[in-house]
Structures are given as C-alpha cells and as structure tokens.
C-alpha positions in Angstrom: 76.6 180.9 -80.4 75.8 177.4 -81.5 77.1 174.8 -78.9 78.4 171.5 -80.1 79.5 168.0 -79.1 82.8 166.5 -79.2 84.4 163.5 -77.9 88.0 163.9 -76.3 89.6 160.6 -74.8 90.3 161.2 -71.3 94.1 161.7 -71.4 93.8 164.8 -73.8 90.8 166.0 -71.4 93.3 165.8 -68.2 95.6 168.1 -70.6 93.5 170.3 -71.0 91.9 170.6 -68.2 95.6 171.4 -66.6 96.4 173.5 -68.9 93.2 175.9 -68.5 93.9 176.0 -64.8 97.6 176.9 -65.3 96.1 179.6 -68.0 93.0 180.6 -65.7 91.2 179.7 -68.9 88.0 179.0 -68.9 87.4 174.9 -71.6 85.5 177.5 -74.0 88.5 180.0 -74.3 90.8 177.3 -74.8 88.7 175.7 -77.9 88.5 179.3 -79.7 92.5 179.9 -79.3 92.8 176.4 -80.7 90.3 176.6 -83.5 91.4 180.0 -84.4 95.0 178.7 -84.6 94.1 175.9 -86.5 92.4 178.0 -89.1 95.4 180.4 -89.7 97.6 177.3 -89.8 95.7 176.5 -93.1 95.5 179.5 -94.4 91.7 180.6 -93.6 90.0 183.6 -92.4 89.0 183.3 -88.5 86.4 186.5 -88.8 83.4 187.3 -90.9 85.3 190.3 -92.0 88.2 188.6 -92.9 86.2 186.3 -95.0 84.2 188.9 -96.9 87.6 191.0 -97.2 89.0 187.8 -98.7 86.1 187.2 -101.1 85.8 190.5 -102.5 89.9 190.6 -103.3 88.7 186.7 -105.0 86.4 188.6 -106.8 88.3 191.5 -107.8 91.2 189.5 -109.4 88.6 187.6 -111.4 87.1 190.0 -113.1 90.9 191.8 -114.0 91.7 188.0 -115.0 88.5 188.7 -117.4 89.6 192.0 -118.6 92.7 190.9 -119.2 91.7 188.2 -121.6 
C-alpha cells in the first residue's frame, strides 16, 4: 500500500486523534472511512471492481449510442 504525506493543523489532529480513541480506531482506519466517504459523496467508485464494473457499463452505452446513430 503506497504511504503518503499530509499536513493536518494541530486542532483537526487533536480531533482526530479523540475520535479514533472513542472509535478504538486505529489514524489509518479512520483516513480509509473518510476517503471512501468522500469518494461516494462525489459520485466515484471506492473499489477496483467498482471501477472496472463502471467502465465497461461506459463502454456498453457507447457503443449502443453508436448503433443507435
């Protein structure tokens, strides 16, 4: 799993870090509820098999589009 760097000011780090011990979450489990969230919130796949689902219905209504024409 690639590992990244992110700056958080310190009063959103104390909120987290409160709210993983009230959770007995773990920083890393709290990121990848967050990120997932933030991914269905616009509307993205949060799997690879949700993407690839998602890109062969794209490509399925294109080519009816095409036929259709």
């Amino acid at each position: 799993m690639p590992g990244k760097r992110v700056q958080i000011d310190e009063e959103t780090w104390q909120a987290l870090v409160l709210l993983a011990r009230d959770r007995k979450l773990d920083f890393q489990k709290l990121a990848e509820e967050a990120f997932k969230e933030l991914l269905k919130k616009y509307d993205r796949p949060t799997t690879l098999k949700a993407a690839l689902r998602r890109s062969a219905e794209q490509d399925q209504s294109r080519q009816t589009k095409k036929r259709n024409r």
